[in-house]
C-alpha positions in Angstrom: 1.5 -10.2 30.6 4.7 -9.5 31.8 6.6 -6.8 29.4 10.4 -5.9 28.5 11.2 -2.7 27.4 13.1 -2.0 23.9 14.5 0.7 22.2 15.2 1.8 18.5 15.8 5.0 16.5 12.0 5.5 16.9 11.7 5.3 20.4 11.3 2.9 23.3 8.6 0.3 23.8 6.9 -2.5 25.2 7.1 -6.4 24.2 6.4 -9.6 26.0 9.5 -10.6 28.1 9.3 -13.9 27.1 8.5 -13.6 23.1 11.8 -14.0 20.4 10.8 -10.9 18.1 11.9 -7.0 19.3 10.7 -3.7 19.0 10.7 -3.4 15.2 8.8 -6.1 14.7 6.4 -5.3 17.5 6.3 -1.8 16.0 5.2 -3.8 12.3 2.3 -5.9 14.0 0.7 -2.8 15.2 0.9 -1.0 12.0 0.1 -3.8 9.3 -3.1 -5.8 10.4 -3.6 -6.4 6.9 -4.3 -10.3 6.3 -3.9 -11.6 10.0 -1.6 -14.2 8.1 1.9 -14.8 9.1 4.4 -15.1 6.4 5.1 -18.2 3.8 6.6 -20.7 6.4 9.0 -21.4 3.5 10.0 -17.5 2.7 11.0 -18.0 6.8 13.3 -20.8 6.7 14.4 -19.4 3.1 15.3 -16.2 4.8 16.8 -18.0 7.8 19.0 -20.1 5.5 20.4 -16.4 4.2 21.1 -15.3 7.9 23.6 -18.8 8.7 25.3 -18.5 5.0 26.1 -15.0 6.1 27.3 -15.6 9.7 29.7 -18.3 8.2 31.6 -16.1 5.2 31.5 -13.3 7.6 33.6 -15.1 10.2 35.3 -16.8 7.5 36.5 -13.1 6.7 37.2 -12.5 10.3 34.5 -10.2 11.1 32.6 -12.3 13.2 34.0 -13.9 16.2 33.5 -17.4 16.4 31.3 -17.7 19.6 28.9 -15.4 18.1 28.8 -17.2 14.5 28.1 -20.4 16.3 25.2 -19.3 18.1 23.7 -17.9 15.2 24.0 -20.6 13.0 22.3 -22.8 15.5 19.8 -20.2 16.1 19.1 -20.4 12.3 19.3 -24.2 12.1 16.1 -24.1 14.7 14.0 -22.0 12.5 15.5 -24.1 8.9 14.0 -26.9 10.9 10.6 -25.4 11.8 11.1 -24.0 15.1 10.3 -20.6 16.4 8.0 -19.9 13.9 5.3 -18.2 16.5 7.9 -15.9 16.4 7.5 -14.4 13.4 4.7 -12.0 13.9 5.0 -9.3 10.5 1.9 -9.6 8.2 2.9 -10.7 4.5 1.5 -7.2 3.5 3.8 -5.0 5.0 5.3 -1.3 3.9 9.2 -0.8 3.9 10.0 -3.0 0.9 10.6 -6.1 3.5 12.6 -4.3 6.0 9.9 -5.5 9.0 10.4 -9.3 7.5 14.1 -8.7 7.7 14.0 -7.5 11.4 11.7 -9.5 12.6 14.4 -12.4 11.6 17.0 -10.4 12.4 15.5 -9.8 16.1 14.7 -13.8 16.2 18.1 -15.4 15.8 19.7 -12.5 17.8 17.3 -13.1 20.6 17.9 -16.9 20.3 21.7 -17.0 19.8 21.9 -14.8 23.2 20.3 -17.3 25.3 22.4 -19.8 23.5 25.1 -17.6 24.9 23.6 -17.4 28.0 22.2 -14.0 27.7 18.3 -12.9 28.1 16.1 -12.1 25.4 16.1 -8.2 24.6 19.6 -7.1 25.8 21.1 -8.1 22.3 24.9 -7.2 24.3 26.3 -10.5 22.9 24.6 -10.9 19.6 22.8 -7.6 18.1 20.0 -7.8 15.3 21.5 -5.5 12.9 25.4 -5.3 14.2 25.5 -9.5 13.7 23.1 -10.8 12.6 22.4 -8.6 9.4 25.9 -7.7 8.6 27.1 -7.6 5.5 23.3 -7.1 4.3 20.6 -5.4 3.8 16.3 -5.6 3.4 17.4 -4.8 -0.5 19.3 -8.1 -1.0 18.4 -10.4 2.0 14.1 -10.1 0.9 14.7 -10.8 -3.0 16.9 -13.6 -2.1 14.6 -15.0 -0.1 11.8 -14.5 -2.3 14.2 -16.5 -4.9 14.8 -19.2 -3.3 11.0 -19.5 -2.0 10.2 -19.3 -5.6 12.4 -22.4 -6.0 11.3 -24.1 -3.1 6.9 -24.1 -4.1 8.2 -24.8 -8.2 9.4 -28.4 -7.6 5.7 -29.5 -6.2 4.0 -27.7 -8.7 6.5 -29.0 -11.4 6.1 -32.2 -10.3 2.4 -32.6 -10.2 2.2 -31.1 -13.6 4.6 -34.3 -14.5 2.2 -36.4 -13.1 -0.9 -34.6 -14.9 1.2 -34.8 -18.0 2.1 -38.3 -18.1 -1.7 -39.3 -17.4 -3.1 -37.0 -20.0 -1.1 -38.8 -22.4 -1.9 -41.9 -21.2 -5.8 -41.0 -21.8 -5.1 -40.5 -24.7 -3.9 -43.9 -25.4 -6.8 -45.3 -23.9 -9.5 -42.7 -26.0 -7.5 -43.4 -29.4 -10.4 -45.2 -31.2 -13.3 -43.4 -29.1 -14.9 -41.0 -31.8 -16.6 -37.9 -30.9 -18.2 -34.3 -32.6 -15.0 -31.7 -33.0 -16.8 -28.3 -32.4 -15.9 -24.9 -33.4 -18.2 -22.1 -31.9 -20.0 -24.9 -29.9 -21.2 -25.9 -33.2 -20.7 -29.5 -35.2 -17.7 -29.3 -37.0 -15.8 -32.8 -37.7 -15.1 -35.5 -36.5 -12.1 -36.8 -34.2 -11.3 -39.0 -31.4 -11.3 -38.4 -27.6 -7.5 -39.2 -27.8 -6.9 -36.5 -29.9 -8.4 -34.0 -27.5 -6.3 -35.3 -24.4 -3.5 -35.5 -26.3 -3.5 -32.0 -27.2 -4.4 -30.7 -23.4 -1.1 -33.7 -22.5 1.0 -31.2 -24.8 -0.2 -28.2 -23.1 0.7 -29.0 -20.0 4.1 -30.3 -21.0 4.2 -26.7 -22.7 3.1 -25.0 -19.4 5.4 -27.2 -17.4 8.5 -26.2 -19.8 7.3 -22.4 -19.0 7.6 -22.6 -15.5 10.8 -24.5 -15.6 12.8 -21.5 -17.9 11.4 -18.4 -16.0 12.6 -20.4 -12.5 16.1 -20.2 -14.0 15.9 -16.9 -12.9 15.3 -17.8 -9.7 19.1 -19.2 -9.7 20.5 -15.1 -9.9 20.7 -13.5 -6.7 21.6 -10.0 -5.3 23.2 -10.9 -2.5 26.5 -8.6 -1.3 24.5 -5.5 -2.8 23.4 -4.6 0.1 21.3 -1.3 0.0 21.8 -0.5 -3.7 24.1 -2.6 -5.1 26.9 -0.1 -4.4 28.1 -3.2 -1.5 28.2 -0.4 0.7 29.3 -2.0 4.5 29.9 -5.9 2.8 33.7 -6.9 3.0 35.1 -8.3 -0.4 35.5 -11.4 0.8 31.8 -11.6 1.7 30.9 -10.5 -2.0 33.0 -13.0 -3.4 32.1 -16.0 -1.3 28.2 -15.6 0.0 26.8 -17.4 -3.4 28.9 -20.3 -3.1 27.7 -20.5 1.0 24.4 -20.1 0.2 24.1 -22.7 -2.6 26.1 -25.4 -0.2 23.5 -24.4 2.2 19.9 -24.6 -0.1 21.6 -27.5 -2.0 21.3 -26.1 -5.5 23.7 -23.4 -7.3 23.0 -20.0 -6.8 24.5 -17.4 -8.7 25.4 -14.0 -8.4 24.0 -11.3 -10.2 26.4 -10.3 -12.8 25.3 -6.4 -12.5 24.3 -5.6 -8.8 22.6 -2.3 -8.9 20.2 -3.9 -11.7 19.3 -6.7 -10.2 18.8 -4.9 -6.8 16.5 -2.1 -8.9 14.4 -4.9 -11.1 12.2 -7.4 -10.4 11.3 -8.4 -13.5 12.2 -11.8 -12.7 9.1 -12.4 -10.5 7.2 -11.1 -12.9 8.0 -13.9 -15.9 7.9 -16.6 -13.5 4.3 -14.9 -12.0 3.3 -14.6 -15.8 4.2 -18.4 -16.4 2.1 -19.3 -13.9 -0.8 -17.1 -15.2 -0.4 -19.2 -18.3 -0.4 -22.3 -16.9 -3.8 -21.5 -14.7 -5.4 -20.3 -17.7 -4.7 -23.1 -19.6 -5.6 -26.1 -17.0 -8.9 -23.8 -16.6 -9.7 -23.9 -20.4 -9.1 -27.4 -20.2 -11.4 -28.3 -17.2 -14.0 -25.8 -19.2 -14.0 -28.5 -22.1 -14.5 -31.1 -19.4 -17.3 -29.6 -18.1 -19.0 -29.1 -21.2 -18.1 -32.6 -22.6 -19.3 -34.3 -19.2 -22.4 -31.6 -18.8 -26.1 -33.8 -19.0 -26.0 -36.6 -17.9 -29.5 -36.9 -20.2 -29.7 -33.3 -21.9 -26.4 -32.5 -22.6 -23.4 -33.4 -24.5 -22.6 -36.0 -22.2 -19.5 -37.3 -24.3 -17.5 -38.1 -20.8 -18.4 -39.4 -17.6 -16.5 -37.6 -14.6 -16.2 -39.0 -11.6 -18.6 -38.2 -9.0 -16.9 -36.4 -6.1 -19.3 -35.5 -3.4 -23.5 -34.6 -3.6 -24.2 -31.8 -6.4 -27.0 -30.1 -4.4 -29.0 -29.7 -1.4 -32.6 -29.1 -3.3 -32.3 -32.2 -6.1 -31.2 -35.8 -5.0 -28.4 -37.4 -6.9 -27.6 -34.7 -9.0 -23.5 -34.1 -9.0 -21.4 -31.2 -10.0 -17.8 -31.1 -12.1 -16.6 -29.8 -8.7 -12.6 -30.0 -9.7 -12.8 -28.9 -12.8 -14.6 -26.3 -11.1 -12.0 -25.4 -8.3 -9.5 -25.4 -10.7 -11.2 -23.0 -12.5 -11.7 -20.7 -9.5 -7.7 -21.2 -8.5 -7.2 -19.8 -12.2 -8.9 -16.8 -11.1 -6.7 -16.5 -8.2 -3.7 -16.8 -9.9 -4.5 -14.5 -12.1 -5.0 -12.0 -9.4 -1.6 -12.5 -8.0 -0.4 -12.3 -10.9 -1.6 -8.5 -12.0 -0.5 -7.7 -8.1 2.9 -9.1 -8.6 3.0 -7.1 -12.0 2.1 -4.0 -10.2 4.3 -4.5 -7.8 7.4 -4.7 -9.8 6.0 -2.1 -11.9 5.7 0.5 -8.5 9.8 0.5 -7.5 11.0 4.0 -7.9 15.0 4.5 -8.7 16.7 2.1 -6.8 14.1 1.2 -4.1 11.8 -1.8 -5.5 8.1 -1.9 -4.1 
């Protein structure tokens, strides 16, 4: 394969001619071959979105000529619209706090916007990756942001389909309102009720688990951008500080705020952690719930057997017709993923030393 040579304060080396990243991000895929994932597609076009809102306030403020603004807002544009994602290369896990995300995006619209310019792909003399493309920022505010907004952008599925769960728990328990059934305590008899009541109490969880996850994302809406390193706004114009919110919500298409203290909200991360706990609640919860499924449906002829699920796919591969609560199983097993991310993300946030978060 046919190589171009790049330099950086490390060194010089190797990449593909003809690939979009540079040196620092080649330098990342050789040091984290962690996961062998490539980052959340929509952390990429989050973090893209960041790039063009920059490029625009910083020619606004006259620090970007115009030639070069346009070619990286187009640049941008093709990776907001799903292009040049073989491009970005950096595992998810990665050391630095980001910075090997934020280059390797940083190298990509640079690399792109020179050929838009009529340039080739590692001479970086028209647009550079940090003189350009990163002005006015920094891995500290550019990777939170992002990590904002791709918070945002995965809620309003999840949020959505916890509507739709919602609204047909309740209408269960319209349908169950006169079908009595055994209320049990310990697994024991207690007293009586109706199968209504039971899915109208797991309709109000979820409504309570969807309310949750709609007050931590408020968070979300509080950004750190024009902080730069530490929140000092060390090499960011005024203008920029004053104006990159407002570009950025016009952009995403939802208002963004910023951060009313900047060296807190560059330092904490606490945010991540109450939306990542709301979510923790809301896995445990649907998991309890599909536990009482399972027990309620479990038989058919020596169990409860109060419920009949519907039969998904073959139970096993040793006993003929027998079938398995296999989604009220998965979800249960998702539960336990969540809950892993969820004492990572808390670790995480937990880790940052002074003003340098994990």
């Amino acid at each position: 394969m046919a190589k171009r040579m790049e330099a950086d304060s490390i060194g010089v080396l190797e990449v593909p001619v003809d690939v979009y990243y540079g040196v620092q991000a080649e330098r990342a895929q050789r040091n984290f071959q962690i996961t062998g994932h490539q980052m959340n597609p929509a952390f990429i076009r989050n973090l893209a979105l960041i790039k063009e809102a920059a490029a625009l306030v910083n020619h606004e403020a006259g620090l970007l000529t115009a030639d070069r603004t346009n070619a990286i807002v187009k640049a941008c544009r093709e990776v907001i619209d799903g292009g040049l994602m073989e491009a970005f290369i950096v595992d998810p896990i990665q050391g630095g706090a980001g910075t090997s995300a934020n280059m390797n995006m940083n190298e990509v619209i640079a690399n792109r916007a020179n050929e838009i310019l009529g340039g080739k792909k590692g001479a970086y003399d028209r647009v550079h990756p940090n003189d350009h493309v990163n002005m006015a920022q920094s891995t500290n505010d550019t990777i939170p942001t992002a990590g904002k907004l791709t918070v945002i952008t995965l809620m309003k599925p999840l949020l959505d389909e916890l509507r739709h769960l919602e609204t047909a728990l309740f209408r269960k328990s319209i349908e169950f309102a006169d079908v009595r059934k055994m209320g049990r305590t310990q697994l024991q008899d207690a007293v009586p009720m109706t199968l209504g009541d039971t899915f109208h109490g797991y309709g109000m969880l979820v409504r309570r688990c969807r309310k949750r996850l709609e007050k931590s994302t408020e968070e979300m809406h509080v950004i750190n951008l024009g902080a730069t390193a530490i929140g000092s706004g060390i090499n960011a114009s005024d203008y920029y500080e004053e104006h990159i919110a407002e570009k950025l919500s016009g952009l995403f298409g939802e208002t963004i705020t910023q951060a009313e203290d900047l060296f807190d909200a560059t330092e904490n991360l606490d945010g991540f952690v109450a939306v990542s706990g709301a979510l923790k609640a809301c896995a445990v919860s649907l998991s309890k719930m599909c536990n009482d499924l399972r027990l309620l449906s479990s038989g058919p002829r020596c169990g409860l057997h109060e419920i009949n699920l519907p039969a998904m796919q073959n139970g096993s591969s040793i006993m003929p017709g027998k079938v398995n609560p296999v989604i009220p199983e998965v979800v249960t097993q998702v539960a336990f993923l969540v809950a892993g991310h969820d004492t990572t993300i808390m670790m995480a946030a937990e880790a940052g030393q002074m003003e340098r978060r994990s």
